[in-house]
SETI-304990 format. One record per residue (C-alpha): residue in three letters; x, y, z. Coordinates in steps of 0.5 Angstrom, whole numbers. Example, Ala and Ser with C-alpha at 12.3 -4.5 7.8 and 13.67 -1.06 7.14 Angstrom:
2
<node><aa>Ala</aa><east>25</east><north>-9</north><up>16</up></node>
<node><aa>Ser</aa><east>27</east><north>-2</north><up>14</up></node>
This chain:
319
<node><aa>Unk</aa><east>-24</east><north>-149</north><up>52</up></node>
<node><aa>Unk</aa><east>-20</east><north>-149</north><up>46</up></node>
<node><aa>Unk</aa><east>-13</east><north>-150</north><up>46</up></node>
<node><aa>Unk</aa><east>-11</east><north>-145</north><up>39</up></node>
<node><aa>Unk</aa><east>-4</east><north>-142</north><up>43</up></node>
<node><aa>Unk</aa><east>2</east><north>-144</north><up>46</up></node>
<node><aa>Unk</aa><east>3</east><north>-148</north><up>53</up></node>
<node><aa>Unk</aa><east>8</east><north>-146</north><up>58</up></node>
<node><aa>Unk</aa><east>11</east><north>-151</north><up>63</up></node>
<node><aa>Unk</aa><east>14</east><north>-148</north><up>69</up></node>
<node><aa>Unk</aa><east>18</east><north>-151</north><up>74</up></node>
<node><aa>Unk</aa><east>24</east><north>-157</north><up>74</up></node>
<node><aa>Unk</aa><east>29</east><north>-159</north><up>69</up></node>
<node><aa>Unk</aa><east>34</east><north>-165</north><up>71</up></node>
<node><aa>Unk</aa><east>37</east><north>-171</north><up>70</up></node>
<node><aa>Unk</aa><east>33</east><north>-177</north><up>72</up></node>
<node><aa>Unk</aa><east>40</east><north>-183</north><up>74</up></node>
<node><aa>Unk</aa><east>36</east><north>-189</north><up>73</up></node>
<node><aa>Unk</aa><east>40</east><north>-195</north><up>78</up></node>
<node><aa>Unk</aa><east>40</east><north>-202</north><up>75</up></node>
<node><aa>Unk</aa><east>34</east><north>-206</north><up>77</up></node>
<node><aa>Unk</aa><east>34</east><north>-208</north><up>84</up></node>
<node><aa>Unk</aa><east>40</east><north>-204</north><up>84</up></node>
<node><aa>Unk</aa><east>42</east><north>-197</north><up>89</up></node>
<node><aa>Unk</aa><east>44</east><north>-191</north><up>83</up></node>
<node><aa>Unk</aa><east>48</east><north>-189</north><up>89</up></node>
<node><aa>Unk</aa><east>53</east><north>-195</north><up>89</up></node>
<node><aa>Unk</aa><east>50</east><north>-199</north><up>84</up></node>
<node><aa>Unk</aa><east>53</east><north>-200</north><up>77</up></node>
<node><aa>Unk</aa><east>52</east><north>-198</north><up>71</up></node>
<node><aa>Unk</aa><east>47</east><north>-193</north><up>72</up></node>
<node><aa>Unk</aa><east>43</east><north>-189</north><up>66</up></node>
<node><aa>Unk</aa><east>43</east><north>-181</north><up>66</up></node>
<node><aa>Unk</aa><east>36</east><north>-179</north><up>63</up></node>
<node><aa>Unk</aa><east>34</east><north>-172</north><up>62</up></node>
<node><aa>Unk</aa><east>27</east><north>-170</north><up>66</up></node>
<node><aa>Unk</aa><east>24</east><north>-167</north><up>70</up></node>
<node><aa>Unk</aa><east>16</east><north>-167</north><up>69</up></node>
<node><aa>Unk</aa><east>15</east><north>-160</north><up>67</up></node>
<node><aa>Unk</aa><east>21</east><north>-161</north><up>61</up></node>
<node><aa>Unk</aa><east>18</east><north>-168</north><up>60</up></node>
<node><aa>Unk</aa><east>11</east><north>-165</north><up>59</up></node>
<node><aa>Unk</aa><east>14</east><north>-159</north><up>54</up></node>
<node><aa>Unk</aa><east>18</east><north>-165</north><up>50</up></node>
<node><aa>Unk</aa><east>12</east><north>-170</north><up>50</up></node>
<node><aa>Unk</aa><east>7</east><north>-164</north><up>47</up></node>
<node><aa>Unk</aa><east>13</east><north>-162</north><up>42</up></node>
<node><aa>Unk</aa><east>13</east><north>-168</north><up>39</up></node>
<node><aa>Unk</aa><east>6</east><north>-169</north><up>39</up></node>
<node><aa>Unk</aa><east>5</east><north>-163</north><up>35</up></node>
<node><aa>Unk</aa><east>3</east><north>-158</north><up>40</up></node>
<node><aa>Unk</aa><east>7</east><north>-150</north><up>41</up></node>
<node><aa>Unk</aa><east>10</east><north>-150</north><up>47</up></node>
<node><aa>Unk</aa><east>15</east><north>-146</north><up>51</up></node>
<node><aa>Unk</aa><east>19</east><north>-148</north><up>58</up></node>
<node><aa>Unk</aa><east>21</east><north>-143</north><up>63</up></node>
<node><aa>Unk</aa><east>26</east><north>-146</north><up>69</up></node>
<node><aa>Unk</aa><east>32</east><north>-145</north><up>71</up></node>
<node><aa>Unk</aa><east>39</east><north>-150</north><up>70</up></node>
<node><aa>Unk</aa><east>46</east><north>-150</north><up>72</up></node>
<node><aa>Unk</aa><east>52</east><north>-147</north><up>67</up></node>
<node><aa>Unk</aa><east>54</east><north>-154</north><up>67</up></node>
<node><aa>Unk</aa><east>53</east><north>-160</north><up>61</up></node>
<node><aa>Unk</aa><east>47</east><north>-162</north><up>64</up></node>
<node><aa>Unk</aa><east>44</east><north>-155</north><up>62</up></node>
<node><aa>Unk</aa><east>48</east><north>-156</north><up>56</up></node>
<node><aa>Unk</aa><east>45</east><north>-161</north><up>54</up></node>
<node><aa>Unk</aa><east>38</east><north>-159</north><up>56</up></node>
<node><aa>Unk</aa><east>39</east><north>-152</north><up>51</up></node>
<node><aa>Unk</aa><east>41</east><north>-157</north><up>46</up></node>
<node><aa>Unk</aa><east>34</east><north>-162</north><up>47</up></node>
<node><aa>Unk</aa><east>29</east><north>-156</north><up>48</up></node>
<node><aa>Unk</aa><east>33</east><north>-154</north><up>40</up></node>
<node><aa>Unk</aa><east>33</east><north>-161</north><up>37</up></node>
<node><aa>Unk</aa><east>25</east><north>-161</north><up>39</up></node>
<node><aa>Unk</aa><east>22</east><north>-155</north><up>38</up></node>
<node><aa>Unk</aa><east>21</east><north>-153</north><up>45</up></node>
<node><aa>Unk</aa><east>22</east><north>-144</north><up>45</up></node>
<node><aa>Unk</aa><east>27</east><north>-143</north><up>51</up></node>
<node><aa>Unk</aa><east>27</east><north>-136</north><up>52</up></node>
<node><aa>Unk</aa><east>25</east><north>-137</north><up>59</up></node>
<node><aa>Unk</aa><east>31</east><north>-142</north><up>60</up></node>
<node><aa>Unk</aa><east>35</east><north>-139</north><up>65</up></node>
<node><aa>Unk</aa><east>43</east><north>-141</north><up>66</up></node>
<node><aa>Unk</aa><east>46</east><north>-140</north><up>75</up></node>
<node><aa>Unk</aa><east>53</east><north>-140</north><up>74</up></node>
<node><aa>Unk</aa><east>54</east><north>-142</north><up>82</up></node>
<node><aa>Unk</aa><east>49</east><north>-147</north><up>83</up></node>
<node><aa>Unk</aa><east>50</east><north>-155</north><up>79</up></node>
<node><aa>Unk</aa><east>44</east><north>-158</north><up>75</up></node>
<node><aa>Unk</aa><east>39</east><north>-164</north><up>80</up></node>
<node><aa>Unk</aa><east>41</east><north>-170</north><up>79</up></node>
<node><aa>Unk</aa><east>35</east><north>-175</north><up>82</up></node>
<node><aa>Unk</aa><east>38</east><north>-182</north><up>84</up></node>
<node><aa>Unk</aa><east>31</east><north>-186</north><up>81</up></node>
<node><aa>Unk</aa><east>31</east><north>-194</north><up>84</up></node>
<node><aa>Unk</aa><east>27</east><north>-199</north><up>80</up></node>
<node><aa>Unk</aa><east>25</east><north>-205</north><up>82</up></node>
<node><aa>Unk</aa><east>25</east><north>-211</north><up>77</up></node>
<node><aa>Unk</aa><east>18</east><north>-209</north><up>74</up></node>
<node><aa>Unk</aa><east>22</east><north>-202</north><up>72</up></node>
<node><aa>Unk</aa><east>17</east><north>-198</north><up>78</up></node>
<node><aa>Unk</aa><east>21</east><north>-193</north><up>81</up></node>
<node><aa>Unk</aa><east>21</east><north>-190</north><up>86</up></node>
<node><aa>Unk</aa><east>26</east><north>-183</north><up>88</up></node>
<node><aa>Unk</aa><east>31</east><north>-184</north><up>93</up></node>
<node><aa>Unk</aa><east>35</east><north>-177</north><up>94</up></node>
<node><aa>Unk</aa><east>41</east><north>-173</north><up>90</up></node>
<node><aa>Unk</aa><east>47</east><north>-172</north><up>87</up></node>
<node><aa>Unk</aa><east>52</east><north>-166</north><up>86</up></node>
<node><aa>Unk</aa><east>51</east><north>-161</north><up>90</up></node>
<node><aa>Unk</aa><east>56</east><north>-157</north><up>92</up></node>
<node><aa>Unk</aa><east>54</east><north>-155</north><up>99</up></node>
<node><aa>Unk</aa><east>49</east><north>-148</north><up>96</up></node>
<node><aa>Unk</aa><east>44</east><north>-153</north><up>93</up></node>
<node><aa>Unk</aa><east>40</east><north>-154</north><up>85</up></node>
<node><aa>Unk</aa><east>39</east><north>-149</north><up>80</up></node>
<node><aa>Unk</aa><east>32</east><north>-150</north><up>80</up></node>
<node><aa>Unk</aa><east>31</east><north>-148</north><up>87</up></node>
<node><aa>Unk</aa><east>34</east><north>-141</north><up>85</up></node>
<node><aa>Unk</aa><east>29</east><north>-140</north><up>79</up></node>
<node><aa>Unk</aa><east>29</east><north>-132</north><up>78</up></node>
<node><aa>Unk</aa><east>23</east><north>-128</north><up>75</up></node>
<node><aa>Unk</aa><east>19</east><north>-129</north><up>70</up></node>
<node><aa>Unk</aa><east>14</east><north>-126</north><up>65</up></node>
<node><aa>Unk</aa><east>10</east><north>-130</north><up>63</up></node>
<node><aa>Unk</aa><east>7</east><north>-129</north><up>55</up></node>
<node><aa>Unk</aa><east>0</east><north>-126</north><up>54</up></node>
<node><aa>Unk</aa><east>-1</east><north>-131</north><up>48</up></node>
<node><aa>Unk</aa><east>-1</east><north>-138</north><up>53</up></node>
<node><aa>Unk</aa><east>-7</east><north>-142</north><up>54</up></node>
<node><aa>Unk</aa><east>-5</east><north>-146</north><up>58</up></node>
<node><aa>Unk</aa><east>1</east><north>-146</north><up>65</up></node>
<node><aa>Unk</aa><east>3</east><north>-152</north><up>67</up></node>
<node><aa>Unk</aa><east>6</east><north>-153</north><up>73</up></node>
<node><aa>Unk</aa><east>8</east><north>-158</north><up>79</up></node>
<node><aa>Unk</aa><east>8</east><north>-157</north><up>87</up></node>
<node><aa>Unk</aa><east>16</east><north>-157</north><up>87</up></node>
<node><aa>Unk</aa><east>18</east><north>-150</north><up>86</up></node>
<node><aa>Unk</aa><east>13</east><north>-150</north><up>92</up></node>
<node><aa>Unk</aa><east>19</east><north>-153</north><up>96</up></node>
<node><aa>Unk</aa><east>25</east><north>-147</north><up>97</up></node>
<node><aa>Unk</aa><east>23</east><north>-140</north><up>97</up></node>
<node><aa>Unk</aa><east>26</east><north>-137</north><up>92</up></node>
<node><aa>Unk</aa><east>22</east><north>-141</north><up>87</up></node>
<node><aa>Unk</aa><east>15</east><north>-141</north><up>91</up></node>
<node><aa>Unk</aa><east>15</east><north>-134</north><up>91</up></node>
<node><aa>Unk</aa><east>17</east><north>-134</north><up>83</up></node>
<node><aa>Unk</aa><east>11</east><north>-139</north><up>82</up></node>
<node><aa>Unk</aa><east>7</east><north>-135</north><up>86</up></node>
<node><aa>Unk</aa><east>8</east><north>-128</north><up>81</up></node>
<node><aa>Unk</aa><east>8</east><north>-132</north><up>75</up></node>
<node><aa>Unk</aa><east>0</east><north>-135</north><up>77</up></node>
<node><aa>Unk</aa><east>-1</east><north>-128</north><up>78</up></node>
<node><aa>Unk</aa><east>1</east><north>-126</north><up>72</up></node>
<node><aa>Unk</aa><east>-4</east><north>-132</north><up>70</up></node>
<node><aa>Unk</aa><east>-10</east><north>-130</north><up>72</up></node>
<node><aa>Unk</aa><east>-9</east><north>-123</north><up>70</up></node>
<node><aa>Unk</aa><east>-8</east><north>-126</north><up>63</up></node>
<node><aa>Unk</aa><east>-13</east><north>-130</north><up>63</up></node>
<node><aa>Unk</aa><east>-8</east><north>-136</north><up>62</up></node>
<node><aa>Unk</aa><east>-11</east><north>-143</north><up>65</up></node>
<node><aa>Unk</aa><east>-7</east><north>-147</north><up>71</up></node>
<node><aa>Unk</aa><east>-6</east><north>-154</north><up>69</up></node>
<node><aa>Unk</aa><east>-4</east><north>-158</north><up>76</up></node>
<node><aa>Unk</aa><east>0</east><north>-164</north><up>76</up></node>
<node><aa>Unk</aa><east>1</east><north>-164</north><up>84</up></node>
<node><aa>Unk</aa><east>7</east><north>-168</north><up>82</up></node>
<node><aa>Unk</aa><east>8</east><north>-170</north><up>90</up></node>
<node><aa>Unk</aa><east>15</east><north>-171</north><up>91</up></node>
<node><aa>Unk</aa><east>18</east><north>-170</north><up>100</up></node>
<node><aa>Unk</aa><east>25</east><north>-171</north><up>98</up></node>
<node><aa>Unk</aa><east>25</east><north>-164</north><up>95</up></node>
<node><aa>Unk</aa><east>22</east><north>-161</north><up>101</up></node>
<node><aa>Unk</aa><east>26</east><north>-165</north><up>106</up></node>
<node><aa>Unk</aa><east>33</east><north>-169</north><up>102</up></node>
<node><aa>Unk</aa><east>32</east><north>-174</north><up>109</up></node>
<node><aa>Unk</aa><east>25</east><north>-174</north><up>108</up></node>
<node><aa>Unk</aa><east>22</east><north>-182</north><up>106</up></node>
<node><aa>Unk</aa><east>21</east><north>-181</north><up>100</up></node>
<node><aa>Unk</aa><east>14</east><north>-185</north><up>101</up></node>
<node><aa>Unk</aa><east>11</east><north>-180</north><up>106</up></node>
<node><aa>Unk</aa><east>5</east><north>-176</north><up>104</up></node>
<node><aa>Unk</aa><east>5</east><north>-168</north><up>104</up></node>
<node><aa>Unk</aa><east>4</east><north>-165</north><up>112</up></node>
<node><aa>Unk</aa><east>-1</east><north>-160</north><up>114</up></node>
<node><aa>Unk</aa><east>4</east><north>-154</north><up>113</up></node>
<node><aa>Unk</aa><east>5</east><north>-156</north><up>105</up></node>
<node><aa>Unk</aa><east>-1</east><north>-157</north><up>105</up></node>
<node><aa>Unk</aa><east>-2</east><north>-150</north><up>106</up></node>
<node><aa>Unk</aa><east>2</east><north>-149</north><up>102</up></node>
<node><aa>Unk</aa><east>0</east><north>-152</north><up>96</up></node>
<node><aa>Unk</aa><east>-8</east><north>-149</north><up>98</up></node>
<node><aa>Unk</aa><east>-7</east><north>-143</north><up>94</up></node>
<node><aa>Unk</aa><east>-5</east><north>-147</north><up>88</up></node>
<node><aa>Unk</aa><east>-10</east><north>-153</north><up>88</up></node>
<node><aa>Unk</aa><east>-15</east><north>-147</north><up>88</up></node>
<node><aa>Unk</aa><east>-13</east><north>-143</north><up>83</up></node>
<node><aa>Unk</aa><east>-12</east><north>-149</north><up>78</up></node>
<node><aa>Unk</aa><east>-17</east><north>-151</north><up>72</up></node>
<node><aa>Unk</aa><east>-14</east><north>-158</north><up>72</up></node>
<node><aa>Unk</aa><east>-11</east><north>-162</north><up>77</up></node>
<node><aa>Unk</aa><east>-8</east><north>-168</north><up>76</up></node>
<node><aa>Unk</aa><east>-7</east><north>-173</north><up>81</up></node>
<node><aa>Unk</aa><east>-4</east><north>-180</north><up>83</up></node>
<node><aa>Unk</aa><east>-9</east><north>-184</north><up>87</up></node>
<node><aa>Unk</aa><east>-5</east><north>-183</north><up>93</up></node>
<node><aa>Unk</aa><east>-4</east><north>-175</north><up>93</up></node>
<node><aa>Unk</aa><east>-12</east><north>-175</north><up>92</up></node>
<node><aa>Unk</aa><east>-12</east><north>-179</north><up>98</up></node>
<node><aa>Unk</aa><east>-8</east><north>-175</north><up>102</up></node>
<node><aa>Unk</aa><east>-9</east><north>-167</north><up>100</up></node>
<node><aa>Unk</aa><east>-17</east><north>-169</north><up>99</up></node>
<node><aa>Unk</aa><east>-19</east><north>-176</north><up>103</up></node>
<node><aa>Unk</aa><east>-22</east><north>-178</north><up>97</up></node>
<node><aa>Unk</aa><east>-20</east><north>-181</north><up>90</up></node>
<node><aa>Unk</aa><east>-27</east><north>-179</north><up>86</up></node>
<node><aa>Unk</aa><east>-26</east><north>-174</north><up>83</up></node>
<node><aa>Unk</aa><east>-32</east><north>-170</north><up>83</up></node>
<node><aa>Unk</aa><east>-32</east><north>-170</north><up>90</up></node>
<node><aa>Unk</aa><east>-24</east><north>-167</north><up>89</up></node>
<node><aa>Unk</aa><east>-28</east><north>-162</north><up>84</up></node>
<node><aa>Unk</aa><east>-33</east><north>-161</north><up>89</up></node>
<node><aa>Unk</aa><east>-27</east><north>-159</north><up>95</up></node>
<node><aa>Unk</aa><east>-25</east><north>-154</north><up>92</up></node>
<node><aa>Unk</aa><east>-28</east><north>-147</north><up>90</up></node>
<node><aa>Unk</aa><east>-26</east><north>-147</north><up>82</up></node>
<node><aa>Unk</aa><east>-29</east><north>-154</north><up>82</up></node>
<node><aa>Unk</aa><east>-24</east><north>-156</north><up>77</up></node>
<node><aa>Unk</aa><east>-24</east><north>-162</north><up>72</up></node>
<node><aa>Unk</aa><east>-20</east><north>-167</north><up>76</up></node>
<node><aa>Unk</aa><east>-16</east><north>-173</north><up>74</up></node>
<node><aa>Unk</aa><east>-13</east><north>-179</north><up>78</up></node>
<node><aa>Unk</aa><east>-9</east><north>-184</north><up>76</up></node>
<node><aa>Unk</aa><east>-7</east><north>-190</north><up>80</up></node>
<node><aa>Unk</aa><east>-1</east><north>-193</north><up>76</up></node>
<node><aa>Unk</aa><east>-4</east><north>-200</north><up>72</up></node>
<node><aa>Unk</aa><east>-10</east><north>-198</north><up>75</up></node>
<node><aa>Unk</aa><east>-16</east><north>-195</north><up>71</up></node>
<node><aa>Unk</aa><east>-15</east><north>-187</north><up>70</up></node>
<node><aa>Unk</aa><east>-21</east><north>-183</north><up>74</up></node>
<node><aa>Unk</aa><east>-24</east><north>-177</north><up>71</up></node>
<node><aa>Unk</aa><east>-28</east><north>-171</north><up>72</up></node>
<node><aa>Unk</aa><east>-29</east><north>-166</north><up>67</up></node>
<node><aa>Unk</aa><east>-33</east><north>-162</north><up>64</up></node>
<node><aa>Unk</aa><east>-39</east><north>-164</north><up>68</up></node>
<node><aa>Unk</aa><east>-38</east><north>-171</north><up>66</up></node>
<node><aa>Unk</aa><east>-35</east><north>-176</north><up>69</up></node>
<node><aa>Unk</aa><east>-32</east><north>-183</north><up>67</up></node>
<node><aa>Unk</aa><east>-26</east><north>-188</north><up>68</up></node>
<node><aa>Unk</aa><east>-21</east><north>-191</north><up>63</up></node>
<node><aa>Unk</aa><east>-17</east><north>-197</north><up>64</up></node>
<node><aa>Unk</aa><east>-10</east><north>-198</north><up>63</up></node>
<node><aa>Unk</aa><east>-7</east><north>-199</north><up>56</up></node>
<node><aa>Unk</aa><east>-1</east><north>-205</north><up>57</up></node>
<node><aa>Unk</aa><east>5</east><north>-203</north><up>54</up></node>
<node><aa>Unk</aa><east>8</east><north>-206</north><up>48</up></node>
<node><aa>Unk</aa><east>14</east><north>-208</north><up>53</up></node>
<node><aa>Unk</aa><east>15</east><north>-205</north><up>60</up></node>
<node><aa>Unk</aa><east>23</east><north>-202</north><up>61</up></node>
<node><aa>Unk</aa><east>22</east><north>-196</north><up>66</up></node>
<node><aa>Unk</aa><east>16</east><north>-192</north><up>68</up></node>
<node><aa>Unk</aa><east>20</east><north>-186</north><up>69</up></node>
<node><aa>Unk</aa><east>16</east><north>-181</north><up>65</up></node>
<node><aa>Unk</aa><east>10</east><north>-184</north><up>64</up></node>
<node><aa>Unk</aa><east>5</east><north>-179</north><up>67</up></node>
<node><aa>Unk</aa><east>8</east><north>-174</north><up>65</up></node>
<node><aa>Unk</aa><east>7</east><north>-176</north><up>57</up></node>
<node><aa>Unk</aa><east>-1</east><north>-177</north><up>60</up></node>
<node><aa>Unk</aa><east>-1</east><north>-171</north><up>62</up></node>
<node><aa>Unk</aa><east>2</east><north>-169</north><up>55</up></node>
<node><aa>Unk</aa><east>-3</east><north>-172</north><up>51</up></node>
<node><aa>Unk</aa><east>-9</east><north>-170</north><up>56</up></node>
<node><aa>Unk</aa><east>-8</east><north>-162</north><up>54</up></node>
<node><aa>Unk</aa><east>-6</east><north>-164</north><up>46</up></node>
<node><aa>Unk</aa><east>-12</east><north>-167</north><up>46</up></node>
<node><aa>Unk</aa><east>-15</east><north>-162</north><up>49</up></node>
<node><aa>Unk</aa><east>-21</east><north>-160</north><up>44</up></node>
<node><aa>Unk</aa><east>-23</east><north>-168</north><up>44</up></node>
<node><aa>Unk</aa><east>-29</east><north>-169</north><up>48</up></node>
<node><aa>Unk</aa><east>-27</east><north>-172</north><up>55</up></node>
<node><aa>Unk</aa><east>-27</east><north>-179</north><up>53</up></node>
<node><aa>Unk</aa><east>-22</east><north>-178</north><up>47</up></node>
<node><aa>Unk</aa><east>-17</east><north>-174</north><up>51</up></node>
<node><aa>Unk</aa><east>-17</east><north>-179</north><up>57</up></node>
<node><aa>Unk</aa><east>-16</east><north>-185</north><up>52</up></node>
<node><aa>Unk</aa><east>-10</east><north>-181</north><up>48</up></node>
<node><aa>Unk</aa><east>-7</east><north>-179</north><up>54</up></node>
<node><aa>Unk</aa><east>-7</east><north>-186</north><up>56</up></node>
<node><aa>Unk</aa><east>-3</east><north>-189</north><up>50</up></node>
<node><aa>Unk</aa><east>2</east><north>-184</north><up>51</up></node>
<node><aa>Unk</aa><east>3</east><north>-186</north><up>58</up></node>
<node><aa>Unk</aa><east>4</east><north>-193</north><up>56</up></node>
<node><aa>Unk</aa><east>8</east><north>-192</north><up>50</up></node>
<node><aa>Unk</aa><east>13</east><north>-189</north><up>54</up></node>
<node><aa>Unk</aa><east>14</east><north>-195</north><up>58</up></node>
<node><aa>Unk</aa><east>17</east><north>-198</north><up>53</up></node>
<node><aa>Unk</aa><east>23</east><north>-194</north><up>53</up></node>
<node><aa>Unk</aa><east>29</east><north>-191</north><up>58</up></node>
<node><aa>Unk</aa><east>27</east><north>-185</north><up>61</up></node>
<node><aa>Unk</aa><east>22</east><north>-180</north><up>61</up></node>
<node><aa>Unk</aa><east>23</east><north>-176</north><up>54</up></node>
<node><aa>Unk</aa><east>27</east><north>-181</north><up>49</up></node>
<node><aa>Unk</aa><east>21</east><north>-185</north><up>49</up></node>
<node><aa>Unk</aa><east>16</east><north>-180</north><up>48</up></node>
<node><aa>Unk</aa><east>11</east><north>-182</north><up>42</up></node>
<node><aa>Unk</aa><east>9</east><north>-178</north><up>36</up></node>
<node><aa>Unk</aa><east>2</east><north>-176</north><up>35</up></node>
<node><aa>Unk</aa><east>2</east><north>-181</north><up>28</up></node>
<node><aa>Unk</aa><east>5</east><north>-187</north><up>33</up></node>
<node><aa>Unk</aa><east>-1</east><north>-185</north><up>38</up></node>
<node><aa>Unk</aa><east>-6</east><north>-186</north><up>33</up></node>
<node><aa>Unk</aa><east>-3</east><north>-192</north><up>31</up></node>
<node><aa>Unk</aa><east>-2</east><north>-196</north><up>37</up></node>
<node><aa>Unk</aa><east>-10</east><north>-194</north><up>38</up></node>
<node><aa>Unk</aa><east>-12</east><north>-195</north><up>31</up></node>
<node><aa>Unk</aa><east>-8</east><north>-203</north><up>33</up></node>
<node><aa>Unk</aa><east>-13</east><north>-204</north><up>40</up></node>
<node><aa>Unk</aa><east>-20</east><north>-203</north><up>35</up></node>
């Protein structure tokens, strides 16, 4: 598949409130907003990097949308699909980070009692000239989303529009006092079914392949499912394994020049993956890697997304 048109990415757009290290951004000071969310940090990444992309979601009439209107502006992401709910406020995500810089979601902020914009996620008309539609497993979460997500890959399939899949597994926004450690239960996982079998790529974390398919080879994923999608699995610093296009392969971690926070960084893999999407596997993987590495390097998700000359450069620098 040739990428010739633009991406769509669906779903999610809120502010990241990175805690201290070691600290609990719900009391801890000072604490550092980022704008995020994987599908806007995914929209923003194949900006930078050159790729035609548009982002569809939803936001609270507040400053936090704003400034998302703002940033979709400055990096040329077409936002015509940006919806604005004057009754519900923007998410914010309290991200904890060990002294490492790993991160892990613990809960919100600034609800006022009728939930987050993004769960209220209207109608939406997907353009008939995209190539690919990027989404996550969150919109899946309330009802109102889900059932937009739902009409929007119907759309898809009726336009020809391939589905790209990061499962972006995240309990919290199905369950505010769920551990944000647990693993999906069976009914999400029904939930997420129609999904996972209508995607073209599927992206996972090692453990989100373990827990929705019993396996991190991904041939066997690709096997479980009645599309046999190319499927790739991460594991953090750990080697990326893939299976696509008939072939299989892994690519180890790039160490990144300093590491600041993770937040972001499989999203900008996920950038990196469909820009080079042309390449053969090996080169896609491997481009994809150095953006998730490079972001590492940086404050939040977005801020620290790589341009493609500064991708070819850090590669050009390991050789």
């Amino acid at each position: 598949m040739q990428l010739s048109s633009m991406v769509v990415c669906l779903g999610e757009a809120l502010v990241d409130r990175l805690g201290p290290l070691g600290g609990d951004p719900a009391v801890d000071g000072p604490v550092d907003d980022r704008l995020g969310g994987a599908p806007a940090n995914v929209a923003c990444g194949l900006a930078r990097l050159g790729t035609p992309v548009g982002f569809f979601g939803c936001l609270g009439d507040d400053l936090i949308g704003e400034q998302f209107s703002a940033l979709f502006q400055q990096r040329g992401v077409e936002s015509s699909g940006l919806q604005m709910n004057p009754d519900r406020p923007s998410r914010i995500v309290l991200v904890r980070r060990n002294q490492k810089g790993e991160r892990q979601f613990q809960g919100f902020a600034g609800d006022q009692g009728q939930g987050f914009a993004d769960q209220a996620l209207g109608p939406i008309h997907l353009p008939k000239g995209a190539c690919w539609l990027l989404v996550g497993t969150i919109p899946l979460a309330t009802a109102t989303s889900a059932s937009t997500l739902k009409a929007v890959l119907d759309q898809a399939r009726q336009h020809g529009t391939a589905v790209a899949l990061d499962v972006n597994w995240r309990p919290t926004f199905w369950d505010a006092a769920a551990d944000p450690a647990a693993g999906p239960s069976s009914d999400a996982i029904a939930v997420m079914r129609p999904l996972l079998e209508q995607a073209a790529l599927i992206k996972l974390a090692r453990e989100e392949a373990i827990w929705l398919f019993g396996s991190t080879d991904p041939q066997a994923i690709s096997a479980q499912l009645p599309q046999a999608p190319d499927v790739v699995v991460t594991d953090g610093a750990e080697p990326v394994r893939w299976w696509m296009d008939g072939a299989s392969g892994t690519q180890p971690a790039f160490q990144p020049p300093q590491v600041v926070d993770t937040t972001g960084a499989g999203d900008a893999f996920t950038a990196g993956l469909l820009h080079r999407w042309a390449a053969a596997p090996r080169e896609r993987i491997r481009f994809a890697a150095a953006c998730g590495a490079l972001v590492c390097g940086g404050a939040g998700g977005i801020d620290p997304q790589p341009t493609e000359a500064q991708v070819e450069a850090f590669l050009g620098g390991l050789s």
